[in-house]
N, C-alpha and C positions, 0 to 999 in steps of 0.2 A: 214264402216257402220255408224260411226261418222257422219260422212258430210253429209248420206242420210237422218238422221235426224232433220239437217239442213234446207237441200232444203224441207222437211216435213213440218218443222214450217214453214219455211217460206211462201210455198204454203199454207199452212191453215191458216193465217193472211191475204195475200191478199185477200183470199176466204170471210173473214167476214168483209169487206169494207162495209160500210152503204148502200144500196139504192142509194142516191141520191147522189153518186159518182160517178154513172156511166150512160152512157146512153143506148142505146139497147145490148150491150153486155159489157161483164169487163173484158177490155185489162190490163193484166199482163203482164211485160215484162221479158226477160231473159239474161244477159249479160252473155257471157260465151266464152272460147279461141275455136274458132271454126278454126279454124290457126295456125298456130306457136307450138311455141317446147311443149305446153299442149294442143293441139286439142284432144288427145285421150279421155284426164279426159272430154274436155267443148263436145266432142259429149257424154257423158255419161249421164254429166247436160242436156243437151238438151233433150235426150232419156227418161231420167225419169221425167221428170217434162211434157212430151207433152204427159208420158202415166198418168199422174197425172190430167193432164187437161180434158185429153179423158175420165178417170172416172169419174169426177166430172159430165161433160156435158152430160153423157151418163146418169147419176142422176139429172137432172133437169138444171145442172148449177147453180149459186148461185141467191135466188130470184125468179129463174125461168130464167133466163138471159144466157147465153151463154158467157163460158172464149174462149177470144182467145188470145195465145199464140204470143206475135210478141219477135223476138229473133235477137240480135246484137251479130255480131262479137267482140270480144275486143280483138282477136288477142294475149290475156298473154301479152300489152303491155299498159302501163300508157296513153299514147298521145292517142292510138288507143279507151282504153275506155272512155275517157274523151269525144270524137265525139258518140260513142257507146251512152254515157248516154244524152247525147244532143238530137240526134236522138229517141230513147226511151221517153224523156219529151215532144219533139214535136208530137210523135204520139200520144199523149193524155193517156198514160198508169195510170192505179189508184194505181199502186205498180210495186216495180222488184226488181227482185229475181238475184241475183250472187253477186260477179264475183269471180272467181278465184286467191288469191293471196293479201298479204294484199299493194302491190303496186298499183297493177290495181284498185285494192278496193276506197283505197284513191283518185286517179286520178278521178276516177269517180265520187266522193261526190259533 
């Protein structure tokens, strides 16, 4: 229960991004082990956080604006989320939310 209220804050801090951070919708991302010897926990992250998304937008979205969710692999592996969090920067995200583990964590800063 710990960690879900983690992934809580941390959803409700991307949530209050400025305006003028974002353009027709506010892409949030999600790195999480969707692979590897933790995919059970990173489908869990995933499951809650895109019914996290679903309520919001089913309430307006933030501003009026629509989240969408874009979600990377990081596989539970260092090298893996390092491309993960690359990927996630070029799709234009205005915050993201994970990863699993404080090796992956770091690799991805």
């Amino acid at each position: 229960m710990k960690g879900l209220h983690f992934w809580l804050g941390a959803l409700a801090l991307a949530l209050l991004l400025p305006a003028a951070a974002v353009a027709a919708d506010v892409k949030v991302g999600l790195m999480c082990p969707l692979t590897g010897k933790w995919a059970s926990e990173g489908q869990d992250m995933k499951n809650i956080v895109a019914l996290l998304v679903d309520e919001a937008n089913s309430r307006g979205g933030v501003n009026g604006r629509k989240i969408e969710l874009v979600v990377e692999d990081d596989g539970g592996d260092p090298r893996t989320a390092a491309l993960a969090a690359q990927k996630l920067a070029s799709a234009g995200v205005a915050a993201v939310i994970g990863t699993y583990g404080s090796a992956v964590t770091e690799a991805s800063q």
